[in-house]
N, C-alpha and C positions, 0 to 999 in steps of 0.2 A: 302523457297522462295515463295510459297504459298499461307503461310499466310503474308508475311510480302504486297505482292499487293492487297490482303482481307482488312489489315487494311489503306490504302491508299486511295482503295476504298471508305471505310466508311469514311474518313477524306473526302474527296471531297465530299462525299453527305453531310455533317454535314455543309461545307463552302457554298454550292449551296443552302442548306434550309436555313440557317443563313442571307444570299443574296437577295434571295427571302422575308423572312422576313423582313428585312429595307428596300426592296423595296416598299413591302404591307404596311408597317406602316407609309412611305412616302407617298404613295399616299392617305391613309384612312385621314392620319394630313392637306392634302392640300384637299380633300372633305370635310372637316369638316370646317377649315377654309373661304373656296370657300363657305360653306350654311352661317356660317355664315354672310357674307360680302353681300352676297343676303339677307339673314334678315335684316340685316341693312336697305340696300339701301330699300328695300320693307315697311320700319317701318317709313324711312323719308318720301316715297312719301304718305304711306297714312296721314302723321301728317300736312304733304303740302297740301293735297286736303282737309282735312279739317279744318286747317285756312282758304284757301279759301272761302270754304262753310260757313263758321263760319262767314266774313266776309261782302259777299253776302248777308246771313241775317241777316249781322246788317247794314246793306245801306238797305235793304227792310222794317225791320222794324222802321228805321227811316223814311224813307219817305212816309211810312205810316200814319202816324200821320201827317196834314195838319197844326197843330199849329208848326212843325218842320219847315215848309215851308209859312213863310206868305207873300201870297202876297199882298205886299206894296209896298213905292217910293224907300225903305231904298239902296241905291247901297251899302252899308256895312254891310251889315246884314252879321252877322256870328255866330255860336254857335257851340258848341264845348262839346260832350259825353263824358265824362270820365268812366272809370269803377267804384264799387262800393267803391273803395278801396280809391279812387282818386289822385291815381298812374296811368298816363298812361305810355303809353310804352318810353322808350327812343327814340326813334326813330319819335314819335308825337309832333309835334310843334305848341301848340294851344298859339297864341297871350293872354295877360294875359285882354287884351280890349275886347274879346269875351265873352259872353254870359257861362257860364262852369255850364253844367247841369251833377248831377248823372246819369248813365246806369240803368233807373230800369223799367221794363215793364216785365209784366205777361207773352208775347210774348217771348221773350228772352232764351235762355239756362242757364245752368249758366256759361257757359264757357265764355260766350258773355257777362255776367255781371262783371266776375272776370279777364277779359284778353283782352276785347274789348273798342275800342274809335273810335269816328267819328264825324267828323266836315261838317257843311253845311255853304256854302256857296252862295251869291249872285254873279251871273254872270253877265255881260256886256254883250252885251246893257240890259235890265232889262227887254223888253219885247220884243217880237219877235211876228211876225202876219205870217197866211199861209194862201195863198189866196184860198183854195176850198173848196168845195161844205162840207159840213156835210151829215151822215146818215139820220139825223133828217128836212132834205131840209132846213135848216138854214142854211145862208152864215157864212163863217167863219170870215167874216168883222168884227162880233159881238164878236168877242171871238181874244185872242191872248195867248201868255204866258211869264209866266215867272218863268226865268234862275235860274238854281241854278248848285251849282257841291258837289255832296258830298261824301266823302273820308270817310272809313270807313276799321278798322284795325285789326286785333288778334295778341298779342303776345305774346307768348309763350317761347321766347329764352331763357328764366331764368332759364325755367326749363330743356334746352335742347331737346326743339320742337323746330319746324316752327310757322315762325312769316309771315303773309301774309296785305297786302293792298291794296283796290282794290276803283279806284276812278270812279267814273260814272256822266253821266250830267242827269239833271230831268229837263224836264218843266212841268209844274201845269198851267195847263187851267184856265184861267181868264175871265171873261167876261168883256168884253173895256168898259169905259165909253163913251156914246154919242161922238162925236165932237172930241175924242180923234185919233191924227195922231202922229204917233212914227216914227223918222226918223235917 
């Protein structure tokens, strides 16, 4: 009788460690799972912030270039970056009447040549005036601007990135002509 509660015994530890074991290997498979799923989410946000960034500088480096931006009478002035490829993204809708210039500057990534597009455009009213003083004690009578908006994209979705767009207003200091009043 002895032995037969001896082997009973060891039958119950055998079922208690068996127990504990698909317990342990349940939890190790949902830690594992759970890093995963935070890789994830931590892989898209960095792919988010840098289409954005990507983005960013390509509205900088477009509107750095002053031939991007002329200012004139033109109320329709518009032009339209493609990428290198001259593929833009689905998602970009450059009228076929625009101006469609290649992505190519020394400036640039290449990410921003192979995946980037942005479009400038002419705003209404076409010049805008600020009535004060300048650094330079020059009135600002002398001087107005003009409007532009320009939308600039990354995208990436093809490949299974972030695709980001990011549109901004520019005004480019002009200096008025004489006798000119904008109303």
């Amino acid at each position: 009788m002895n032995q037969s509660a001896d082997n009973r015994q060891r039958g119950a530890a055998l079922a208690v460690a068996l127990v504990l074991l698909v317990v342990l290997t349940l939890l190790g498979v949902a830690a594992v799972r759970t890093t995963q799923t935070q890789l994830r989410l931590a892989s898209n946000a960095e792919s988010h912030t840098n289409a954005m960034q990507l983005a960013e500088s390509l509205i900088e480096t477009v509107a750095s270039d002053s031939n991007n931006t002329p200012v004139d009478y033109n109320p329709d002035f518009r032009s339209c970056y493609l990428p290198a490829s001259g593929a833009p993204s689905a998602l970009f809708g450059c009228d076929s009447d625009a101006v469609q210039i290649p992505l190519a500057s020394s400036n640039s990534s290449g990410d921003i040549l192979t995946y980037g597009y942005a479009e400038v455009r002419r705003v209404l009213p076409l010049f805008v005036t600020v009535n004060v003083m300048r650094e330079a004690q020059t009135s600002a009578r002398q001087y107005d601007f003009a409007r532009y908006s320009i939308t600039g994209g990354i995208d990436r979705s093809s490949e299974g990135r972030s695709a980001a767009e990011i549109v901004e207003s520019l005004l480019v200091l002009h200096s008025k002509p004489a006798g000119v009043n904008y109303e």
